[in-house]
Every structure is written in C-alpha cells, then in structure tokens.
RODOKOL-158547 format. One line per 3 residues: number of its first residue (from 1); their letters; for each residue x, y, z of C-alpha. Coordinates in pm, 1 decimal, decimal comma. Layout:
BEGIN
NUM = A = X:Y:Z ~ ...
***
This chain:
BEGIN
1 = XXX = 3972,7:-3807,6:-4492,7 ~ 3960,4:-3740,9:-4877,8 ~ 3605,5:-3614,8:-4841,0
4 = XXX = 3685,7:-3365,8:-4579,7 ~ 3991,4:-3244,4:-4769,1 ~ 3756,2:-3157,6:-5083,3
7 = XXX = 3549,9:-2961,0:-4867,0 ~ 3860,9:-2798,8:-4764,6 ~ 3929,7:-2742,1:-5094,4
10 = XXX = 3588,1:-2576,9:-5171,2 ~ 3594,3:-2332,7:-4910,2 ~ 3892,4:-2198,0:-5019,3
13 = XXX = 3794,2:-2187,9:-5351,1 ~ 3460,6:-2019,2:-5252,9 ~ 3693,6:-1750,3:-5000,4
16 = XXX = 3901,1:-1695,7:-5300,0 ~ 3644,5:-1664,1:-5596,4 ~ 3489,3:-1415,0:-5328,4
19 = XXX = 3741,9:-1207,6:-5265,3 ~ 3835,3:-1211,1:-5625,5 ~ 3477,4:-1069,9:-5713,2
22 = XXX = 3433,5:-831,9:-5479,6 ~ 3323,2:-490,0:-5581,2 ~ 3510,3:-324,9:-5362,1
25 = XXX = 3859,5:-193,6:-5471,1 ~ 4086,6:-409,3:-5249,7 ~ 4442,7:-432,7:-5175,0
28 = XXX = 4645,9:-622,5:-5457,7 ~ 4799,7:-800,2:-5147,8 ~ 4461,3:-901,7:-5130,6
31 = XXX = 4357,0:-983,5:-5471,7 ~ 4691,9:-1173,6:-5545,3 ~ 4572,1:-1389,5:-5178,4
34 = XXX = 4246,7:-1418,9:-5394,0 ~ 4396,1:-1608,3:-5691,1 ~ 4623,8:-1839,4:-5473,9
37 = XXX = 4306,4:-1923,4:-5256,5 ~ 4085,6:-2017,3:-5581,4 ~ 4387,0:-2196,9:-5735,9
40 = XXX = 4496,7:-2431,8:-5399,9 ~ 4136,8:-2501,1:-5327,9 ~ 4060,6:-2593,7:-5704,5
43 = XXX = 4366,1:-2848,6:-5713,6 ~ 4298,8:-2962,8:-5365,5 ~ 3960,4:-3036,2:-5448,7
46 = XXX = 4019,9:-3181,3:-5767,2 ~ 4277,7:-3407,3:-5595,5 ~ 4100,8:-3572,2:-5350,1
49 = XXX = 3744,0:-3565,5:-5578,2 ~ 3974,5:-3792,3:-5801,6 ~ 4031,0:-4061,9:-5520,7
52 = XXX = 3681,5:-4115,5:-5373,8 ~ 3529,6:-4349,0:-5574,1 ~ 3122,5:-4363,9:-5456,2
55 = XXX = 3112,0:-4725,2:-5285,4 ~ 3441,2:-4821,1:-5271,8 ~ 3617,7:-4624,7:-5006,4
58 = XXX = 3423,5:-4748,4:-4715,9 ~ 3674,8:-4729,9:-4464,3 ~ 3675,9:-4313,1:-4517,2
61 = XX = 3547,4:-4167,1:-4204,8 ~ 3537,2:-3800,4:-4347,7
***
C-alpha cells in the first residue's frame, strides 16, 4: 500500500516539476497547480518512503 502511495507521490511530483518548467508561458492558475503538485507529491512520497523498511514489511502487497 505504502509502495504504491510513493509512486503516487512521484508522479505528482514529476506532473508538477513539469508543469513548473515548462517553457511555455502558462496560466498562473496553472503554475500555482504546479507548486501544490510538486509539494503534495514530495511529502507524500517522503511519507510513505519513511515507512517501508526493505525486508520488513512483507505483508505490503503494493
């Protein structure tokens, strides 16, 4: 579960970071969606990296 929330997390932070570096001028609707994407999939990912320990959580199915 964990595993497939930091994956989660990644994407957004990948969708974010990309819309954040885009070379096109965007809306700041869209740049301010940007930043909250990279943020929330930064902490979600950080969150659930922290509680899957390699080994131990063998009852994870994600």
């Amino acid at each position: 579960m964990f595993q497939l929330l930091r994956n989660i997390g990644l994407v957004l932070a990948a969708i974010g970071g990309a819309l954040l570096a885009s070379p096109v001028d965007l809306p700041s609707w869209l740049n301010d969606l940007g930043g909250y994407l990279t943020v929330a999939g930064g902490i979600l990912s950080s969150v659930s990296q922290l509680t899957v320990v390699d080994g131990v959580n063998t009852h994870d199915s994600g």
